[in-house]
N, C-alpha and C positions, 0 to 999 in steps of 0.2 A: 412501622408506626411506633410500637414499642422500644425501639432501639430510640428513636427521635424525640420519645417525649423523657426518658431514659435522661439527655443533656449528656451520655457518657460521650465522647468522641469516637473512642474505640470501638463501641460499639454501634454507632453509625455508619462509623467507616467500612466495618465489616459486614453488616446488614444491605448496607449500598453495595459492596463490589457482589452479594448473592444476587441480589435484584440484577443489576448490571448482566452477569453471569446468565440465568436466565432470559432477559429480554433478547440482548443479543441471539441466542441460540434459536428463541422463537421467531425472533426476524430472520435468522438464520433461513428459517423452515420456508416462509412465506416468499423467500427471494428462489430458494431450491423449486418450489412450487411454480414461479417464472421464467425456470429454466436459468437462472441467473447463477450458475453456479459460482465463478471467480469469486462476486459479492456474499453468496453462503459460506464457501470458505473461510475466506476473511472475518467474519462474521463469525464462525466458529472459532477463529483461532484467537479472536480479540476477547471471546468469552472466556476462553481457557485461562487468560492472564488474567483474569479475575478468580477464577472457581476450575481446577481443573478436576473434571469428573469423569468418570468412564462414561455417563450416556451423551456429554459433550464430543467427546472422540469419537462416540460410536455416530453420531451424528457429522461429525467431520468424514469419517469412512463413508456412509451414504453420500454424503455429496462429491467425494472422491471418485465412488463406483458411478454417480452419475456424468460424473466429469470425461470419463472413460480413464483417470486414473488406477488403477487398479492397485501397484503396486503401496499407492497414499493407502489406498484403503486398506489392503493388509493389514500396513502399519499401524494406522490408529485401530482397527478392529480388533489386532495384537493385544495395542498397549490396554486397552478397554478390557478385555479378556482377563489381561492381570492381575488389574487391577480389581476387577469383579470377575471372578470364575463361573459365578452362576448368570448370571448375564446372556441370556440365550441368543438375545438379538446381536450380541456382540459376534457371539460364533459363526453366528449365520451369514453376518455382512463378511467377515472373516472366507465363509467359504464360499462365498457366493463371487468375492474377487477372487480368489483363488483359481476358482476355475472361468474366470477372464483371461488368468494367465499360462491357463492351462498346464496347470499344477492339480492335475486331478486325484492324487496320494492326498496332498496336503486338503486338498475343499473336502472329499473325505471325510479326513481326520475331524475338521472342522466340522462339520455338519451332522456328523453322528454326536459332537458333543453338544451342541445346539437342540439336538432330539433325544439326547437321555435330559435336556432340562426340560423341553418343553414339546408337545408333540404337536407338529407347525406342518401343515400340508406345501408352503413353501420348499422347507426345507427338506422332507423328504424328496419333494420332485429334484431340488437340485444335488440332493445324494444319489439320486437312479444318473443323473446327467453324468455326476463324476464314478459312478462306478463303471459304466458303459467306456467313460475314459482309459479307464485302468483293466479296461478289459473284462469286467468281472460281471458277465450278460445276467447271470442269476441273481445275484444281488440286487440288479437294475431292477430284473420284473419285478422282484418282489415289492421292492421300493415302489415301482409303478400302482402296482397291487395295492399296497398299502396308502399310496394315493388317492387311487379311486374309492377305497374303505372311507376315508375322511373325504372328500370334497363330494361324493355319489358320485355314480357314472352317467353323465353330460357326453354330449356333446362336444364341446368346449371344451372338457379334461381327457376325451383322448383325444383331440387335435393335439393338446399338449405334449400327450405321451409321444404322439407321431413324431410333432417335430423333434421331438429328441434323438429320438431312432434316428429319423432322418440325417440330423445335422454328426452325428455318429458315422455316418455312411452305412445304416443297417437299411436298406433299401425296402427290403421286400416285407419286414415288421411294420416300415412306415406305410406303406397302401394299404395293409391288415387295419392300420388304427384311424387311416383318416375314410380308410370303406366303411369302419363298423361304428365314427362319427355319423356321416352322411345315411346310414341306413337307422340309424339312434333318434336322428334328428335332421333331416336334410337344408331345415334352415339354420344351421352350425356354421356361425362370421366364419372364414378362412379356410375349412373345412375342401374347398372346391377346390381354391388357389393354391392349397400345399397338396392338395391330392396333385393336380395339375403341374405341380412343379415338380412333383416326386414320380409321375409319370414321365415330365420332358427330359429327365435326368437320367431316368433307366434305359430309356430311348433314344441314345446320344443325342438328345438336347435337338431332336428332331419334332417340330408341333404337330402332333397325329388330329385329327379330329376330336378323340377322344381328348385330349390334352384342350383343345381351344373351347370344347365345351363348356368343361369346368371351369374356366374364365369367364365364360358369358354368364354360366350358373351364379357365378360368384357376383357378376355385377350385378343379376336381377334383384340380389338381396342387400347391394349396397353398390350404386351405381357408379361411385365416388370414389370405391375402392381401389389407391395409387398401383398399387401393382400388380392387378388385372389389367387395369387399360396401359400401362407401359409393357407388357407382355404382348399385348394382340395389336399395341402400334409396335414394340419390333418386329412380332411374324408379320404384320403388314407391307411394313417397308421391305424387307427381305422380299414379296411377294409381287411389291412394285404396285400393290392396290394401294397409291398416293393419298385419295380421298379419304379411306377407310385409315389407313397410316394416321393421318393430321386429327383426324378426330379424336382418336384414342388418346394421342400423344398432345393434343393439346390442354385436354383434360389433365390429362397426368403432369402437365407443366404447370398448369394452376396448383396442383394438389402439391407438387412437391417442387419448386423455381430453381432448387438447388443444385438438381443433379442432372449434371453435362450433359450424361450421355441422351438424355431424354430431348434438350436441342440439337445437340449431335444428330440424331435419326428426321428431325425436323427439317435440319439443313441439308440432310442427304437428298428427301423427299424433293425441300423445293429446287436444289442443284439439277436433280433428274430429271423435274418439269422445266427447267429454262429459266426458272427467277433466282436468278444468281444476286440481285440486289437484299434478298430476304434469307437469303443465301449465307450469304454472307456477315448479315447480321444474325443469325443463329448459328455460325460455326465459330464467331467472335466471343458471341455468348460462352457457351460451351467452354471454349478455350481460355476465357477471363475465368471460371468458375475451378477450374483442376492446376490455377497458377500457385498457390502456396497448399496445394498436396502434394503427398510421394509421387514420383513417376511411374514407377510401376501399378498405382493403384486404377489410375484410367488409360488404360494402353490404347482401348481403343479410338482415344480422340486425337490417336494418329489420325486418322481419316477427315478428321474437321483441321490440324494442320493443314494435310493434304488437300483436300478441297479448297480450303479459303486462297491456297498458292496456286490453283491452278486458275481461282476468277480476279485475282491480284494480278497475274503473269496476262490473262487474254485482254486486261483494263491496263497494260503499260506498266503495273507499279513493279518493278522486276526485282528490284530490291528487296525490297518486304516478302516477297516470293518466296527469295532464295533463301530466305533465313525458316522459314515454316515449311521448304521442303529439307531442310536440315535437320530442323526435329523431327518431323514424321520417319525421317530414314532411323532416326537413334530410337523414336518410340519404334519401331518396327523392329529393329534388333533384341530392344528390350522383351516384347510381344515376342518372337520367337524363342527365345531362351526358358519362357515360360510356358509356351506353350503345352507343352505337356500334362503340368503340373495343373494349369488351371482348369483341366478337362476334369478332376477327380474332386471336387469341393463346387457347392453350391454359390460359391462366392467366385465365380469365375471370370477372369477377364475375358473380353471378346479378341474372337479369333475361332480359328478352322475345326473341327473338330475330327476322328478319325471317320468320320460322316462323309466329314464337307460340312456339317451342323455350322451354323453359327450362332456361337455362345453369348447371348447376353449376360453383363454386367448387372449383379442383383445389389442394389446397396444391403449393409448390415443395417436389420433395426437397429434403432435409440437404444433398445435396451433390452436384455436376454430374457427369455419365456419366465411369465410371470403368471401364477398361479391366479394371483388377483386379479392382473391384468385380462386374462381370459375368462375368469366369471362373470366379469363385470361387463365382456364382451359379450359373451354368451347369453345372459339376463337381457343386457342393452345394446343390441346388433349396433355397430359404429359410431360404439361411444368411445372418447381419445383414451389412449393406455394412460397407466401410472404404475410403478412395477411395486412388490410389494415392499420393498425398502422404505419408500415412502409410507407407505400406508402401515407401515409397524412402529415406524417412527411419531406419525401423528397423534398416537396416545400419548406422545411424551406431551404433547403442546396442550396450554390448559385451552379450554373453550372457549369463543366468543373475545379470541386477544386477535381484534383486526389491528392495520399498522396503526393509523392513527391513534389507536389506544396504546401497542406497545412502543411508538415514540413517547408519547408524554409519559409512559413509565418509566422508558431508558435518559430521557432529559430529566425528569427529577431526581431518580436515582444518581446520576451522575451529578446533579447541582449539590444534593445533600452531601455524596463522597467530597468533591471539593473544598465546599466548605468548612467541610471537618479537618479537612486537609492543611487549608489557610489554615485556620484557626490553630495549628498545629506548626505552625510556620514553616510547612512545607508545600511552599509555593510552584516549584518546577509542576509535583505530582496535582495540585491546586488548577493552574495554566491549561495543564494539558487535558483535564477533566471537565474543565469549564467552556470547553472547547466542545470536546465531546457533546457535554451538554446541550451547547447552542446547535449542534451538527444534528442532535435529534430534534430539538422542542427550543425555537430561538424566541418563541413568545413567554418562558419564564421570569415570573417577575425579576428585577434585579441583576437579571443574568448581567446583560452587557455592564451595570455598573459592577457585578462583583469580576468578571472577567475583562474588567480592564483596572482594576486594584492588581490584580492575581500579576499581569503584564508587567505592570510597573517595577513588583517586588522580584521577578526574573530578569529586570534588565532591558523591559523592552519598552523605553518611555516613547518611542513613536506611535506606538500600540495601545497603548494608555490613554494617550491624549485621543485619538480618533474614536476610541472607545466613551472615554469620560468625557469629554468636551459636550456633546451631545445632551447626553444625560444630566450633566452640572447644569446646562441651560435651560431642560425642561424640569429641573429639581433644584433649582438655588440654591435649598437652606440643607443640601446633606454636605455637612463641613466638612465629614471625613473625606467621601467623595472629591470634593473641591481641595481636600490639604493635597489629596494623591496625583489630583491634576497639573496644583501647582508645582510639585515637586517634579512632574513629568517633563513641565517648562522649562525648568533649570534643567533638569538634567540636559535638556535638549540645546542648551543655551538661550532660549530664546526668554529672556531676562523681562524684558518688558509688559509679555504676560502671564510670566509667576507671579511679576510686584502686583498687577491686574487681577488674576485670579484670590492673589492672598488678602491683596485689602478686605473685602467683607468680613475676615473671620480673623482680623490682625489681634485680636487677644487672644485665641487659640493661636496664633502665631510665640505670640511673646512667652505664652508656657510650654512652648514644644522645640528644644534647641533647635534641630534640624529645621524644620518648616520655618522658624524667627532666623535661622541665620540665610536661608535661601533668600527670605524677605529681603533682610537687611543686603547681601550680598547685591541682589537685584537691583534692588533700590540705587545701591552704588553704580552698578553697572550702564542706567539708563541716567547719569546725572544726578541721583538725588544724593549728595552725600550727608545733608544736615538728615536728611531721613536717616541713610544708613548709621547713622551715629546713634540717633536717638534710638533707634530700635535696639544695636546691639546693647550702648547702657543699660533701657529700660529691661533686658533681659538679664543681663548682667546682676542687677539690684531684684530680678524677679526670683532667682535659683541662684544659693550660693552654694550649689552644689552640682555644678556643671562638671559632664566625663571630662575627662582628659581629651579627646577627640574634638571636643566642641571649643574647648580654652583655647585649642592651635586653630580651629577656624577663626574664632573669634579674634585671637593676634593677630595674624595674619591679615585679616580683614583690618584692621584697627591701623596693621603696617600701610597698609594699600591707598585706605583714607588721609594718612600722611601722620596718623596719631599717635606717634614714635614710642612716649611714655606710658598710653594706655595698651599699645600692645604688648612692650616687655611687661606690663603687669599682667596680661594675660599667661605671657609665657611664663611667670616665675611662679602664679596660681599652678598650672599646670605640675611644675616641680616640686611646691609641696605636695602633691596630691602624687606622684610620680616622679622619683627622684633621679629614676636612671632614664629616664624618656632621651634619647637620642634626638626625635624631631626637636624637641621644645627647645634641649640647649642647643642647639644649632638654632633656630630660629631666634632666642634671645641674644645668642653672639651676635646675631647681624643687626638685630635692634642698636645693640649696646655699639656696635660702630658708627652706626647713624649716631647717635646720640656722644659719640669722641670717647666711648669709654673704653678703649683696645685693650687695657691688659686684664682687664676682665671679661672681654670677650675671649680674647685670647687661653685663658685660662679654661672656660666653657669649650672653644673648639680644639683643646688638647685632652678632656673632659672624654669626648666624643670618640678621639681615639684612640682615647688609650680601651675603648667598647670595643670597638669598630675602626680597627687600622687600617681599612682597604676602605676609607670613607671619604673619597677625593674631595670630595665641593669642603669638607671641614678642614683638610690637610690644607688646601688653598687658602681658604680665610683666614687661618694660621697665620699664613703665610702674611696675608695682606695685613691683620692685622699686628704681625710683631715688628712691619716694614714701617705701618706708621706706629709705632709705638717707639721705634728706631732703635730695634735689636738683628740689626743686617745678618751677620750669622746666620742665626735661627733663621730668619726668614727667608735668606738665600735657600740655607738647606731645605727649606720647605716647599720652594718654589720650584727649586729645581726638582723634588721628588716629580713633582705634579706635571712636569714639561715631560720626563720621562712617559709618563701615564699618559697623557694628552698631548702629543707632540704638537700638533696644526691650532692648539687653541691659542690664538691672537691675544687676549685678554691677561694670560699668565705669562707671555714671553714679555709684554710692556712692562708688567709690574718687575721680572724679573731685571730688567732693565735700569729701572730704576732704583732698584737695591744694590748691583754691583754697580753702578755710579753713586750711589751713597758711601757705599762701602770703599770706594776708591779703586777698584776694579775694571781700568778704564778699554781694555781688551774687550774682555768679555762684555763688556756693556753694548762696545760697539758690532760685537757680533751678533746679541739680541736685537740692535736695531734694524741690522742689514736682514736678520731672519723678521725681524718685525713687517719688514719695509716687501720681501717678497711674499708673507704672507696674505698681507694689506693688497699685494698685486693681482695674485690668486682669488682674491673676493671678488675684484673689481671687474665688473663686466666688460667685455670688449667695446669698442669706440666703433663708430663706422665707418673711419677709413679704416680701421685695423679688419672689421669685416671683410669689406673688401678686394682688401690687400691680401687677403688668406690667401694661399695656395689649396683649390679644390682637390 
């Protein structure tokens, strides 16, 4: 507001791209908050070209780490780091992708510099994670320890510690932490499920009693809970109790619609009872769902290829068949090779184990154990996560900015930079803010009329007129608006409603050379030429001190109207004012031949190049006029330069023509005829018996 009542420009302009800077980043947040990551990004990076700030970056790394970027997020966590060293949250998102990528040295590194700034129960849990990485078990407890010192000891916060151990492969710490959760607090969200999962894993992946318990345990306290009920509909199906199978799993299809494998086990069910029609549209399902992931990631919807080919093959379609028992045979190869490997991680494809177990498919959360995420769990049994990246970030965002408020701040913000911009006559940057503008908040006053000025002045009079038209009709008396319209008309050629639009304001017309000469030109263009006359005069006698640019329109125009005398005065105006002007003496040479005066044209187009020797159309005029001035020589010479230059032009082989017959050069005359006569041939279209005479 200070900057705007200021009237500085500079200082508007810079005031706006902070604002700008800001809003952006705040939308930034509220699109992250809808999962919209691509648009936060963008949104972050459009901010940056306004204000580029470490907690902009560090807020592009959050959305990176949400994107499942990791390596983005480094990057900007890095560059944010740099630029601010104390910057705690910078370190944090820093090591918090870090060991996404499992760079557990490096998150580390990060992480401990994040807790000499600030001491953040986040960040220590994700220093226990990467030390446990790096092998360094003591460090971990202690970190653990130091945990539980700041968050108290919950429930919820050894779940935490468990799954760490756990996803470590320290097995037998993980039952220690989620036994002395469940005995802390036996209503502990998750609590069941990771005891349950950390039991079926010690057990090659064999569902003991004990193990199915704790899944039922866990639903009694949230019934809803996705991957309890896709647990007990896989051990279902495996068990061939079909009913019990569909129920779990149909739950868990609502809960989660994304993940194959969970109609996979649906299609198995109904293949086994006999309804291969329902059959088949859940092993379709499935199979549409793992088409643009890796192949190794769902191995096992081998089995829904498989299946769907064998009710394709017993319904005739044998073709479709054989192509879905070709991929089952390569995911089946692929499944072997890995076998092994996926018996040792909790992220296991399906397939045999050295049981005979079969290994369910666990999807990866959304997002790695979140300190916040689990309090907030723990406080509010099956409330949705949000990890604490988010929620550290949220103090940046000021209070109470819903979108609606921060468009109308990013659309005036961005009206005011424009403006300043125009007003600065720098239109491209003008254009493309005014844009911006209408792209946040198209109800600002003025917009479309100052954003279809902005169009005009870049070049874009199609843009203008659809813009301005409108506006000129429900606002008549804004002249300027209306000069910009009309000028958009000419540019566009359409002549007859520039002269339309400019009448109302034809005295601003007559003080404004451009706008009076579009007038007049128009005028000319649609018939009126006593108009066009009168206008240029009256403008003429209004400013005797018209550019040089406006003298050559206004000859030229004067030439066109047929007004021979009044345009060589425009052009000889022009030459006092601009003595070496190339256009004008060219243009008055030609006057001056209309009017029979060659050898002071002549003298004007040798004027010309003795500037500018490589200035064909003057070297020719030359030419023409020293042929009728009847100085043959010169004008042979002259003609003949230009033939060289322009071999195929018609126009200058005539004239030379009739210089070596003036000249008494009766050869060469008739050799420019014969070349006249086949160039003349070369214009002329074909006939239609010569059509179809052609040889195809």
């Amino acid at each position: 507001m200070a900057a705007r009542k200021s009237g500085d420009l500079g200082d508007i302009g810079l005031a706006s791209e902070k604002l700008i800077a800001l809003g952006l980043v705040d939308m930034a947040k509220l699109r992250l908050d809808e999962k919209a990551y691509e648009q936060a990004a963008k949104l972050c990076r459009e901010s940056l070209e306004f204000e580029d700030t470490p907690e902009t970056r560090v807020e592009l790394a959050i959305v990176s780490l949400y994107a499942k970027k990791p390596a983005e997020a480094v990057e900007q966590a890095s560059l944010a780091a740099e630029r601010d060293p104390r910057n705690a949250l910078a370190w944090n998102i820093k090591g918090e992708a870090l060991l996404r990528q499992e760079d557990y040295a490096g998150a580390a590194a990060a992480l401990s510099n994040s807790l000499e700034l600030k001491q953040d129960a986040e960040s220590v849990y994700a220093l226990g994670i990467a030390h446990l990485g790096i092998g360094e078990k003591q460090k971990a407890a202690g970190d653990f320890s130091q945990l539980l010192l700041l968050t108290g000891e919950h429930g919820w916060s050894l779940v935490l510690v468990g799954r760490a151990y756990r996803e470590a492969g320290m097995i037998a710490e993980a039952e220690s932490e989620f036994g002395s959760a469940l005995r802390l607090d036996p209503r502990t969200p998750e609590a069941h499920y990771y005891l349950a999962l950390t039991l079926l894993q010690s057990n090659a992946w064999n569902p003991t009693p004990e193990v199915k318990s704790h899944l039922h345990e866990e639903l009694k306290l949230n019934s809803r809970y996705f991957f309890a009920n896709y647990l007990l509909g896989f051990f279902a199906t495996n068990e061939r109790n079909y009913d019990e199978a569909d129920r779990y799993l149909q739950l868990a299809a609502k809960l989660n619609p994304s993940l194959p494998e969970v109609w996979l086990y649906l299609g198995l069910n109904a293949h086994d009872r006999g309804a291969n029609r329902l059959a088949e549209t859940y092993f379709r399902k499935a199979i549409a769902l793992t088409q643009n992931d890796i192949p190794t990631k769902h191995l096992s919807i081998r089995k829904a290829y498989f299946g769907l080919g064998r009710i394709l093959l017993s319904t005739g379609r044998k073709a479709e068949s054989d192509k879905l028992f070709q991929k089952a045979r390569e995911l089946q190869r692929e499944e072997q090779a890995e076998g092994q490997r996926r018996m040792a991680s909790e992220n296991a494809k399906s397939g045999a184990g050295v049981t005979g177990a079969s290994v369910p498919y666990i999807p990866q959360a959304d997002s790695r154990n979140s300190v916040a995420t689990a309090s907030r769990q723990g406080l509010n049994p099956g409330e949705e996560a949000r990890t604490v990246s988010r929620k550290a970030s949220d103090s940046q965002s000021p209070a109470g900015k819903g979108e609606e408020h921060l468009r109308a701040i990013l659309g005036s913000s961005f009206n005011d930079l424009a403006t300043a911009e125009a007003l600065q006559e720098k239109y491209d940057l003008a254009f493309r803010h005014y844009r911006e503008a209408e792209r946040w908040d198209s109800r600002i006053p003025n917009l479309q009329r100052n954003l279809g000025l902005a169009a005009f002045f870049v070049g874009k009079p199609a843009e203008a007129i659809r813009l301005l038209a409108r506006f000129v009709t429900e606002e008549p008396g804004d002249a300027h608006a209306r000069a910009v319209l009309a000028l958009s008309y000419f540019a566009a050629e359409d002549f007859a409603k520039t002269a339309q639009t400019i009448s109302p304001i034809a005295d601003r017309a007559i003080q404004d050379p451009q706008l009076g000469f579009a007038w007049a030109k128009s005028l000319a263009e649609t018939g009126n030429k006593s108009g066009a006359a009168h206008a240029l005069e009256t403008m003429e006698k209004a400013d005797s001190r018209l550019s040089v640019e406006s003298l050559i329109q206004f000859g030229r125009l004067w030439s066109e109207l047929g007004e021979i005398e009044r345009a060589a005065q425009s052009f000889r105006r022009t030459l006092l004012v601009d003595p070496a002007n190339a256009d004008a003496k060219f243009a008055l040479g030609i006057a001056l031949m209309r009017l029979s005066k060659q050898s002071e044209a002549a003298d004007l187009f040798l004027s010309v190049l003795v500037d500018h020797p490589d200035h064909v159309e003057a070297r020719y005029q030359l030419g023409r006029a020293l042929l009728q001035a009847g100085n043959f020589p010169e004008a042979i010479r002259n003609l003949e330069e230009v033939t060289r230059l322009q071999p195929a032009r018609l126009s200058v082989h005539l004239d030379l023509e009739a210089a070596y017959r003036k000249a008494g050069h009766t050869a060469e005359a008739d050799r420019e005829r014969l070349l006249c006569g086949a160039l003349k041939n070369r214009r002329r279209p074909p006939r239609e018996h010569e059509l179809k005479e052609s040889p195809m």
